[in-house]
C-alpha positions as a Markdown table, in Angstrom:
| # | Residue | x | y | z |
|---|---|---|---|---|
| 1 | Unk | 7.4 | 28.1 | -4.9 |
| 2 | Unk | 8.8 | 26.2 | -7.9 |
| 3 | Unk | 12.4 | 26.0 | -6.6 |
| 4 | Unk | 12.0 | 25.1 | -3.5 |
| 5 | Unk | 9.7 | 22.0 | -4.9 |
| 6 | Unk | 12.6 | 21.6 | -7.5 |
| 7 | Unk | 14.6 | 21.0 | -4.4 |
| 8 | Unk | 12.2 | 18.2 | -3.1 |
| 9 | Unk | 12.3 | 16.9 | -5.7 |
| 10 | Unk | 16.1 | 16.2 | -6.1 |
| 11 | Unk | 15.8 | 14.7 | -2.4 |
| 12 | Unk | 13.6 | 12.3 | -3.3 |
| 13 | Unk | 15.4 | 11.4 | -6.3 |
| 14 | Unk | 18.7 | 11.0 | -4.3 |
| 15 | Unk | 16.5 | 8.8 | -2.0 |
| 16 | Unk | 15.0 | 6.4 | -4.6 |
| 17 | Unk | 18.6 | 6.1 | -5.7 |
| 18 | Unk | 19.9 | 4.4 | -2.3 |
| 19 | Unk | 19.4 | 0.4 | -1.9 |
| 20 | Unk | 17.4 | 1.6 | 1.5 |
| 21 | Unk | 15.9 | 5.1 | 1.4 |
| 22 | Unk | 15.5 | 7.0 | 4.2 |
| 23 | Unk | 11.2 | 6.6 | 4.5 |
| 24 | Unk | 11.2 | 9.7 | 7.3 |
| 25 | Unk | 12.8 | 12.0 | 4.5 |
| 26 | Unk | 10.9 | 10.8 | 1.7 |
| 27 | Unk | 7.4 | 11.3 | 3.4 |
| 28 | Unk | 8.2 | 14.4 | 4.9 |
| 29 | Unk | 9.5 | 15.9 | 1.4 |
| 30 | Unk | 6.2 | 14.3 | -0.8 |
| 31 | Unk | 4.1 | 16.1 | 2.1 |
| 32 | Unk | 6.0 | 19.5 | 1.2 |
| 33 | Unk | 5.4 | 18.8 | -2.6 |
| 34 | Unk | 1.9 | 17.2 | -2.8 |
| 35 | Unk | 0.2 | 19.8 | 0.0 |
| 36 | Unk | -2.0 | 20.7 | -3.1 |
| 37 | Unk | -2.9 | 17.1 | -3.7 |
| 38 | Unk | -1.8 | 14.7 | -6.6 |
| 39 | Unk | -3.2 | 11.4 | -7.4 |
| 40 | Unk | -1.9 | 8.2 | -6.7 |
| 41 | Unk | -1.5 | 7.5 | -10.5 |
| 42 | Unk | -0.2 | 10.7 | -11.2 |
| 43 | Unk | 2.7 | 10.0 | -8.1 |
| 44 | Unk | 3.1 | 6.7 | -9.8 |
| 45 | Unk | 3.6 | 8.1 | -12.8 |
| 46 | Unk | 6.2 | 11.0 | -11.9 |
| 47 | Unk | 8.0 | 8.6 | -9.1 |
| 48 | Unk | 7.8 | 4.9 | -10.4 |
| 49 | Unk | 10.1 | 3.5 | -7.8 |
| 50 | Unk | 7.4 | 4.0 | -5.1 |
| 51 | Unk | 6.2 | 0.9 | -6.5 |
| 52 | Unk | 9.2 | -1.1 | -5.5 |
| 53 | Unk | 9.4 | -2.9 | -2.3 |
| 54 | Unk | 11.9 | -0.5 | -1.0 |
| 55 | Unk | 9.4 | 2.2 | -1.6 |
């Protein structure tokens, strides 16, 4: 439901925050909110630090 993605969300937020995010928590929380699918430019898009080298 939308909360619990809301949730995710703010994880993965709090994880691009951090000079080395935890990469076990962010993939297993983008699996829980992408399970319907999202393109790679829209994830760009919504999560741009996935283009950084830590991401």
């Amino acid at each position: 439901d939308a909360s619990s993605i809301e949730g995710h969300v703010n994880v993965l937020h709090i994880q691009y925050s951090k000079m080395r995010p935890d990469t076990l928590v962010v993939k297993d929380r983008m699996q829980r909110t992408f399970a319907d699918g999202m393109t790679v430019e829209d994830t760009l898009k919504k999560y741009p630090f996935l283009k950084t080298p830590s991401g």
